[in-house]
C-alpha positions in Angstrom: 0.0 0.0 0.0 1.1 3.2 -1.0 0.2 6.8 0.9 0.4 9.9 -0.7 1.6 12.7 0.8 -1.4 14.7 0.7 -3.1 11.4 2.6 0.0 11.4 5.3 0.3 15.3 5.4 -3.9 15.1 6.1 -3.3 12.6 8.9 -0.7 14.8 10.4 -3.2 17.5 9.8 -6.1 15.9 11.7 -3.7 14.7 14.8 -3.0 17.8 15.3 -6.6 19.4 15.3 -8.0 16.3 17.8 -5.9 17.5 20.6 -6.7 20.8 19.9 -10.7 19.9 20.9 -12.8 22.5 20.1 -10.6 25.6 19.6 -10.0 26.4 16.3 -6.3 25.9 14.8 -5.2 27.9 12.0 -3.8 26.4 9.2 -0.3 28.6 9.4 -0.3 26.5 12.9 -1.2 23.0 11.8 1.7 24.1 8.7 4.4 24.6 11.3 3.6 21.9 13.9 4.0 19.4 11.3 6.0 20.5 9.1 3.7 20.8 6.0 4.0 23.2 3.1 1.3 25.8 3.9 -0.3 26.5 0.9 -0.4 22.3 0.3 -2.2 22.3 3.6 -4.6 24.4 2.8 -6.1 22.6 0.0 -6.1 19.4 2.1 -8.0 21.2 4.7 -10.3 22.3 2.2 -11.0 19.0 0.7 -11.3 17.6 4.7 -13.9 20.3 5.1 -16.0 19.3 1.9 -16.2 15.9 3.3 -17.5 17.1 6.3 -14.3 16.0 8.8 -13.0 19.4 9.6 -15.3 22.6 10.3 -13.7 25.8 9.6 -14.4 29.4 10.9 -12.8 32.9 9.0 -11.7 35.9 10.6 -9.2 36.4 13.3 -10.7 34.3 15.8 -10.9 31.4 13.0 -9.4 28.2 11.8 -10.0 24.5 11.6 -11.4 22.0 14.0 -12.8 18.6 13.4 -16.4 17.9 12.7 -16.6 14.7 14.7 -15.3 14.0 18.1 -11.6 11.9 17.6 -12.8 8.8 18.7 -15.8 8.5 15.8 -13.5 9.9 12.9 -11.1 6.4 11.6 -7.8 6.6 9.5 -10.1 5.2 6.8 -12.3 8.2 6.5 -9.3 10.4 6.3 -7.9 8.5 3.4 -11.1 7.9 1.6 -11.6 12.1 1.8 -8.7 12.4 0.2 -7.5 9.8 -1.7 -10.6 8.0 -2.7 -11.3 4.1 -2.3 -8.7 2.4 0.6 -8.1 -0.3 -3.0 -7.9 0.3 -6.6 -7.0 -1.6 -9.6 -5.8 0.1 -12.7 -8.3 2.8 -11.0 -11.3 0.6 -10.3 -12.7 -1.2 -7.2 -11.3 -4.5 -6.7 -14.9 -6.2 -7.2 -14.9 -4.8 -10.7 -12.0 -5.9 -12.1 -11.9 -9.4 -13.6 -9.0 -11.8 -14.8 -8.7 -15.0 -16.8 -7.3 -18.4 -16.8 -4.5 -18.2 -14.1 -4.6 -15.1 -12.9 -8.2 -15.3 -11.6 -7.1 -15.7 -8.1 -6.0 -12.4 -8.7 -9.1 -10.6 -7.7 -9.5 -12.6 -4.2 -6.3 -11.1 -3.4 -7.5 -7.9 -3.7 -10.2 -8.2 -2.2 -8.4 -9.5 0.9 -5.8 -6.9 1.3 -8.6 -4.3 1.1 -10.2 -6.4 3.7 -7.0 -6.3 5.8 -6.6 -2.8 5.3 -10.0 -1.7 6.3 -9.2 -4.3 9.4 -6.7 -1.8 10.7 -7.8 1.6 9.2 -11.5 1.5 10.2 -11.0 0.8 13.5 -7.8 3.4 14.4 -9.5 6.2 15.6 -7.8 10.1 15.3 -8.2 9.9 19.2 -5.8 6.7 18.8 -3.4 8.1 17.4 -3.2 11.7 19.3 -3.6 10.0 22.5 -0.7 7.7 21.1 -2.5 4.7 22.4 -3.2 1.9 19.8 -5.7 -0.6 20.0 -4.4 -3.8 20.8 -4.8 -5.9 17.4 -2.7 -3.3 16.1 0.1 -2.9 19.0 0.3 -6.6 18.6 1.2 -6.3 14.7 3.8 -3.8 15.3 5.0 -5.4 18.2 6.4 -8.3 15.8 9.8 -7.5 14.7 9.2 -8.8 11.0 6.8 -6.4 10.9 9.6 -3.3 10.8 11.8 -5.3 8.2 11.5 -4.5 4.6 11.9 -7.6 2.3 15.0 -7.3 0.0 14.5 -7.3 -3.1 16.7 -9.2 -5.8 
């Protein structure tokens, strides 16, 4: 699986706003705390607002917040906001793409790793990961030293 960095730098983003509560956080602030190009940020925060995640407020006493409490808003509905489906093929939904002969396994695959992503992405909450406690399913997969090992390729 492959994140963009709009996806990571929105993730970042959102962090950020769930320990901020109910304030509002201006975007020049999210920018700095995390280390994001501003004007990059901005349309993120735009496209989190359209998809009704983030609120946002103008004027000197403005900025972003979330929609949602932390703990009802999952990695998953980040991604989707701004990336679009968690699994595509060639662009289209695993369920709609169809092989022959010997690859026709193929599409099972897919369909299981978006299974297994959804397993760990709908169920981290923002209020997870700003609170920096995991749930356990997912401690236990990072607690697996294989798990920080990249293959080597030949």
């Amino acid at each position: 699986m492959r994140l963009s960095a709009r996806v990571d730098y929105a993730l970042r983003a959102a962090a950020e706003l769930a320990v901020g509560g109910s304030r509002p956080v201006t975007a020049v602030q999210l920018a700095e705390a995390q280390q994001i190009p501003p004007k990059f940020l901005e349309n993120i925060l735009g496209q989190l607002r359209r998809s009704g995640l983030v609120r946002s407020q103008r004027g000197p006493e403005g900025g972003y917040w979330l929609a949602r409490p932390a703990d009802q808003i999952s990695l998953a509905d980040i991604i989707r906001a701004i990336d679009g489906p968690l699994l595509g093929v060639r662009g289209e939904r695993p369920e709609h793409v169809g092989y022959q002969g010997p690859a026709r396994s193929l599409q099972d695959v897919w369909i299981a790793l978006r299974a297994s992503e959804r397993a760990i992405l709908e169920q981290v909450m923002l209020a997870h990961i700003a609170e920096g406690k995991l749930p356990e399913p997912v401690r236990k997969l990072t607690d697996d030293p294989s798990a920080w090992e990249s293959p080597s390729f030949i």
